[in-house]
N, C-alpha and C positions, 0 to 999 in steps of 0.2 A: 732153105733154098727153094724148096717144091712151092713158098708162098710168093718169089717172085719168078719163076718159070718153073713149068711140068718139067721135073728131071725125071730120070728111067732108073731104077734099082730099087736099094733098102730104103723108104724113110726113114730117118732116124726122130722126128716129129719134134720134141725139147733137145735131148742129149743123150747121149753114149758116154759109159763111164765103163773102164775095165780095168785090171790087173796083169803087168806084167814088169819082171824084171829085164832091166834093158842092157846091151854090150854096146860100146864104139867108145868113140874119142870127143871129146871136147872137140867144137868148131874153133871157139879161139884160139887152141890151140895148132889146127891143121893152117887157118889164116894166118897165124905168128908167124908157123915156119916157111908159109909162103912169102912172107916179107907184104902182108897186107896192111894198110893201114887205114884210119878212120876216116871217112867220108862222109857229112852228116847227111848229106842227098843220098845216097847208095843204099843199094837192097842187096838182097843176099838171093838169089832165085834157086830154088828147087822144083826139079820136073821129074814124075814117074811118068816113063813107060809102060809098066808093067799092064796096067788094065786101060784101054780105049774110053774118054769119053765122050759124050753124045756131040760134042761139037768143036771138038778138038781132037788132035793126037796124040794128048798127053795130058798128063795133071800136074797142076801147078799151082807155085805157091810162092810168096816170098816174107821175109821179115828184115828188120833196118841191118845193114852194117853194124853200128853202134851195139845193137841190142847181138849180133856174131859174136863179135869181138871182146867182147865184156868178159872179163872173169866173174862176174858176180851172178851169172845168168846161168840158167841151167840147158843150153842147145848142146845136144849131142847129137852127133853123125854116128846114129846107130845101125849097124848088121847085123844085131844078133837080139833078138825075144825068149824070153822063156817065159810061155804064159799058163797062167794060171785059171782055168774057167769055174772050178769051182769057188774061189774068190772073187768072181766078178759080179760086178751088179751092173743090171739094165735097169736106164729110169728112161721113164715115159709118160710124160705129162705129169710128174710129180710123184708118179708112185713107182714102188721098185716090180718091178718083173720077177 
């Protein structure tokens, strides 16, 4: 991101990789019992308020309907982490942290 605009916080430079066990629900399943159905045009949007970003009032994201709705997909509408830091590994530029 910081290579096509200066953003303000952590770099994360390659990638972040971590450990954690997750709680929620299956999305297909929240969209089932909503009576949603598939839309090959349709996105699925998600927005945090939680933390402000630099050019925005929120962060945001989205992925297909299609890939929601899928049983065979792994999207969960998680609340709950239980993480684990001494299991986690930080890579950065190909080496571990």
């Amino acid at each position: 991101m910081a290579e096509v605009r200066k953003v303000f916080g952590v770099i994360w430079d390659d990638a972040v990789i971590g450990n954690a066990k997750w709680g929620g629900v299956r999305l297909c399943d929240v969209l089932g019992a909503a009576g949603v159905t598939t839309d090959e045009n349709a996105h699925v949007c998600f927005a945090s308020h939680v933390t402000l970003c630099q050019d925005d009032d929120y962060y945001g994201a989205s992925i297909p309907l299609t890939k929601a709705l899928s049983e065979d997909e792994d999207v969960l509408l998680a609340f709950e982490a239980s993480l684990n830091f001494t299991s986690s590994l930080l890579f950065r530029r190909g080496n571990i942290l």
